[in-house]
C-alpha positions in Angstrom: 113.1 67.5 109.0 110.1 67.9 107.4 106.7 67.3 109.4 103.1 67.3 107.8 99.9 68.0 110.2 96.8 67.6 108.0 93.4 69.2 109.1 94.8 70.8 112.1 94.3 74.6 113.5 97.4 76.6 115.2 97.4 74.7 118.5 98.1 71.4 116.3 100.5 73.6 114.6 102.5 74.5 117.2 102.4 71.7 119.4 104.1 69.9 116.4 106.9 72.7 116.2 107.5 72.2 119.7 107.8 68.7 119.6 109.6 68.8 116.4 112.3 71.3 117.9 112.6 69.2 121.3 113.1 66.1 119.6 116.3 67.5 117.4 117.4 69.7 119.8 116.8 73.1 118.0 117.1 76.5 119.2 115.3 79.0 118.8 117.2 82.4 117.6 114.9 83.8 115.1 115.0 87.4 114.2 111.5 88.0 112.7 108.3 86.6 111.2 107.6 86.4 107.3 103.9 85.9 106.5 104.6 85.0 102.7 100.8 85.1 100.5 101.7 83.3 98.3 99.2 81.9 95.2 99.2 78.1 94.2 100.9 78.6 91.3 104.3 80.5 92.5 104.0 78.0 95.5 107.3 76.2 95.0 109.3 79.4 93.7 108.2 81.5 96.7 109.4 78.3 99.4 113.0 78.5 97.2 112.7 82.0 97.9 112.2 81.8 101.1 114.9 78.9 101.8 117.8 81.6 100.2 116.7 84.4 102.3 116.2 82.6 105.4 119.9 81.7 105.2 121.1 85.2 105.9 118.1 86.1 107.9 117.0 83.7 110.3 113.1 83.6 110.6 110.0 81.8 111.0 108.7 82.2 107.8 105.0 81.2 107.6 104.0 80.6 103.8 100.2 80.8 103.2 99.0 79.1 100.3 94.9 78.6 99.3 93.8 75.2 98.4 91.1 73.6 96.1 89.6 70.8 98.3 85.6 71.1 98.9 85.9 71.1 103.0 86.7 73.7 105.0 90.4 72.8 107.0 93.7 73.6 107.2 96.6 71.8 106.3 99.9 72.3 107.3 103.9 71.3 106.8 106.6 72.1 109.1 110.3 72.4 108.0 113.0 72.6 110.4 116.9 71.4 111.2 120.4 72.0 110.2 118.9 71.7 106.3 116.5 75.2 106.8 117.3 78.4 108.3 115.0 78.9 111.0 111.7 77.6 110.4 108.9 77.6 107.7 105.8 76.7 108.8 103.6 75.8 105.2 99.9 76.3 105.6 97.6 75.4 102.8 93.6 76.6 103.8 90.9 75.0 101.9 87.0 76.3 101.5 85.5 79.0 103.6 88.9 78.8 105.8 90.6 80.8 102.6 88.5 83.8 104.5 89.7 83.4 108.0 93.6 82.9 107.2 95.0 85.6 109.4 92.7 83.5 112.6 95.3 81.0 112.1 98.4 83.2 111.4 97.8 85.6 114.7 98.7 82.6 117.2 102.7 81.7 115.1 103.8 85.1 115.3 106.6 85.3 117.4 106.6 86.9 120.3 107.7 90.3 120.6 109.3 90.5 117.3 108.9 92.5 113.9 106.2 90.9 111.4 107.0 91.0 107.5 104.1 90.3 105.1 105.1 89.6 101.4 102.9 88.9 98.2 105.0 87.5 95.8 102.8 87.8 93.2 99.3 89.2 92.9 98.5 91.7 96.4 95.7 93.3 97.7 94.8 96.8 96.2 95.4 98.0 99.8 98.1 95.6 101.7 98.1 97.9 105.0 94.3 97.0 105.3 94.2 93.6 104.1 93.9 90.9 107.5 97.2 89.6 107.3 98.8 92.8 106.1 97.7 94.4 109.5 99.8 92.1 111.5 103.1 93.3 109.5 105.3 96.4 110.1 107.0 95.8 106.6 104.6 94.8 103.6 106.4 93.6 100.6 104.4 93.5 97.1 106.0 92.5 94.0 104.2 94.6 90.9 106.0 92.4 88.7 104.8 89.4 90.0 101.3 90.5 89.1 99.5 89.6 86.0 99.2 93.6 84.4 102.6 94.7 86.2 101.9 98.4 85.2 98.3 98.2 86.7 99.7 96.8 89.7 102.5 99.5 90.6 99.7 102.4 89.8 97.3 100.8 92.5 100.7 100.3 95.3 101.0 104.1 94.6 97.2 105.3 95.1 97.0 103.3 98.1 100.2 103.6 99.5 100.1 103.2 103.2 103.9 104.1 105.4 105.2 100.1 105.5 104.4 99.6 101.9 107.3 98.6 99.8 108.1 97.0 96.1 110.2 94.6 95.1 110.1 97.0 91.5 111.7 99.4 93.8 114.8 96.8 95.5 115.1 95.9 91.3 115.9 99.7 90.6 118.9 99.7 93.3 121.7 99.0 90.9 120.2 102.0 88.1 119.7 104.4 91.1 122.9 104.4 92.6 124.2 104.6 88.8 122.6 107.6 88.1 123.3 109.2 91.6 127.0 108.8 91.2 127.0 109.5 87.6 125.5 113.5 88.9 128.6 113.5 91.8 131.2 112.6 89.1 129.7 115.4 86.2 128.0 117.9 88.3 125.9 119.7 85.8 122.2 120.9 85.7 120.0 118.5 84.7 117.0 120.1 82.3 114.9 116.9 81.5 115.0 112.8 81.8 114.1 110.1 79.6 113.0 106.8 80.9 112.7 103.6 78.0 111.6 100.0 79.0 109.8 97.5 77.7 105.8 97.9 77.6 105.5 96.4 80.9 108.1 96.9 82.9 106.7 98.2 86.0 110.0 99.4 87.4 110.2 102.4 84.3 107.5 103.8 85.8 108.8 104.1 89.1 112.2 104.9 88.4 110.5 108.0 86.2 108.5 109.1 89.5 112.1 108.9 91.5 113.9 111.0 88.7 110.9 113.4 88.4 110.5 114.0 92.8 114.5 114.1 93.3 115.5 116.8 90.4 112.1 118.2 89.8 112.5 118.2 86.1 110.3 116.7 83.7 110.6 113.1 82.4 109.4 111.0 79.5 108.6 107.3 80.0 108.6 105.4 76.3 108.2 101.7 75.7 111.5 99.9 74.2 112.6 96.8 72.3 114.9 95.6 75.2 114.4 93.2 78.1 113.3 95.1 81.3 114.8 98.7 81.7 116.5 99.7 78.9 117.8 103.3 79.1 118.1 106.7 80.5 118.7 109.5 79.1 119.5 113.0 81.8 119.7 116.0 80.0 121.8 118.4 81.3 123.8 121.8 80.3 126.5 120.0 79.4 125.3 117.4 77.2 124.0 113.8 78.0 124.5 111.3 80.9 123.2 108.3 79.2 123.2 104.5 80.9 121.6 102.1 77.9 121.2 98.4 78.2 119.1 95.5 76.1 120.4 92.5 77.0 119.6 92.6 80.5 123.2 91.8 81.8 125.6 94.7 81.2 124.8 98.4 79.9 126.3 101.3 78.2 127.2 104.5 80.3 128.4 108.0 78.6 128.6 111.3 80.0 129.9 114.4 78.8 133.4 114.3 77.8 133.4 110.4 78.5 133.1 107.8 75.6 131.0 104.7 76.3 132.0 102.5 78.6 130.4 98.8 79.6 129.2 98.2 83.2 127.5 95.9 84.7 124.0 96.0 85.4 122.6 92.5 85.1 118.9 91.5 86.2 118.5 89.9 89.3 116.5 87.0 90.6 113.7 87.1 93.3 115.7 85.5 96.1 118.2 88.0 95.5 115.5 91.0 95.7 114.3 89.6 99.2 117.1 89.0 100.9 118.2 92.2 100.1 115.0 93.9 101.3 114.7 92.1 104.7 117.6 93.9 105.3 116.2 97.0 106.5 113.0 96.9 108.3 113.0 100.5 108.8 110.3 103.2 106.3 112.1 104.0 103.5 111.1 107.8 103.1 112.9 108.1 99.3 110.6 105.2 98.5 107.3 106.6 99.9 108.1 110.1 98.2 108.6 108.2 94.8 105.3 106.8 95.2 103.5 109.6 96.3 105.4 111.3 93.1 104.4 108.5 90.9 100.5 109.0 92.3 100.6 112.6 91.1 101.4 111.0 87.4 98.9 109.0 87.3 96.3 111.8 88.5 97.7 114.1 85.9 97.1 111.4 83.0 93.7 110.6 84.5 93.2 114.1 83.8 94.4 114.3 80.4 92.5 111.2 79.4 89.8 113.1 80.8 90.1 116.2 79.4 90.5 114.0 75.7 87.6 112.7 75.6 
């Protein structure tokens, strides 16, 4: 069922939702809220998004979207029934109402439950102090959703605030636990780590942060011909643990005294990423040290610009 309340404010809203549920007899059994900030134009691809995940985490998902009409109001569609998990309540605000969203958020919260804020694609420079960012325990950005990806995962790590977390990060899952099994299978000492990606993969940067706070060793971040992540290279006494991929489906892993072999390690979607990530609405201390890590590199190359000049 789908149920559209133009020019309305949260009472409208929600005296809709309840007369929407009591007319086809829904339940309500929803585990969390989802503030979703999303910006016209990834709209449609966040509401898919939001559809997938919703499936294995039941939620009222409230999808904030800014409009271009002149006059200040709100508009707002409801979507509920056997069709969508939970409910997603679509709310598009228009003129000097783009400034007052969280007003109209606060009240379709539900009660006595976890909040998740995410920002598909372009996110405030600090999402723990942004109006609707308060409201959420959990704040999801998405660096390369942004419009200068590397930019955008420098500025989550200056201003990271415990709650924080990036979808670059959920992307890295598969490489991570690659690399961490790879040391448990050839225990050896690693002396250095190469990182190679393409110009503006955002996740390079963060997966060089991780490398350089867990092993405290060095590590070199290069730009690469492939799609996405491309390689890495550990260094180690004796001789390379290498994982290389460039198609972004399936990659190359060697290790000493191993030849080649093909795993796979294929790029994954954005409803993948967030479904995976609602799963846990715990801190994630690895992550928060890989950013405060990944802060301290981009002080030390402020600093050498600096000192260049």
């Amino acid at each position: 069922m789908i149920i559209t309340v133009p020019d309305t404010n949260a009472t409208g809203i929600h005296m809709a939702l309840v007369k929407a549920r009591h007319s086809i007899g829904v339940a309500s059994s929803m585990v969390f809220t989802m503030i979703v900030v999303a910006e016209l134009r990834g709209y449609e691809q966040a509401l898919e998004a939001c559809q997938d995940a919703g499936r294995e985490h039941p939620s009222r998902i409230i999808l904030v979207t800014d409009g271009q009409a002149k006059a200040d109001r709100v508009d707002a569609e409801i979507r509920l029934g056997e069709e969508v998990p939970g409910e997603i309540i679509s709310l598009r605000f228009h003129g000097e109402l783009t400034q007052h969203r969280a007003s109209v958020v606060l009240p379709l919260l539900l009660p006595d439950s976890p909040v998740v804020a995410w920002w598909p694609g372009e996110a405030p420079d600090k999402p723990g102090e942004d109006p609707l960012g308060t409201l959420a325990i959990r704040r999801i950005t998405d660096s390369m959703g942004s419009r200068d990806p590397i930019a955008a995962i420098e500025c989550r790590a200056r201003n990271y605030s415990p709650g924080d977390t990036d979808l670059t990060w959920t992307r890295l899952t598969p490489w991570r636990a690659l690399l961490a099994g790879s040391l448990d299978s050839y225990p050896a000492r690693v002396s250095s780590a190469a990182v190679e990606a393409a110009p503006d993969n955002a996740g390079s940067m963060l997966l060089a942060a991780w490398l350089e706070d867990r092993l405290t060793v060095p590590v070199t971040r290069t730009d690469g011909t492939g799609i996405g992540m491309n390689s890495v290279t550990l260094t180690t006494s004796a001789g390379d643990i290498s994982i290389s991929r460039q198609d972004g489906r399936t990659a190359t892993f060697s290790a000493p005294g191993l030849s080649g072999r093909r795993v796979a390690l294929r790029r994954r979607e954005v409803n993948a990423l967030i479904t995976e990530e609602l799963r846990r609405l715990d801190a994630d201390d690895i992550f928060a040290s890989a950013m405060a890590r990944l802060a301290q590199r981009c002080e030390r190359q402020d600093a050498a610009e600096a000192a260049g000049r």
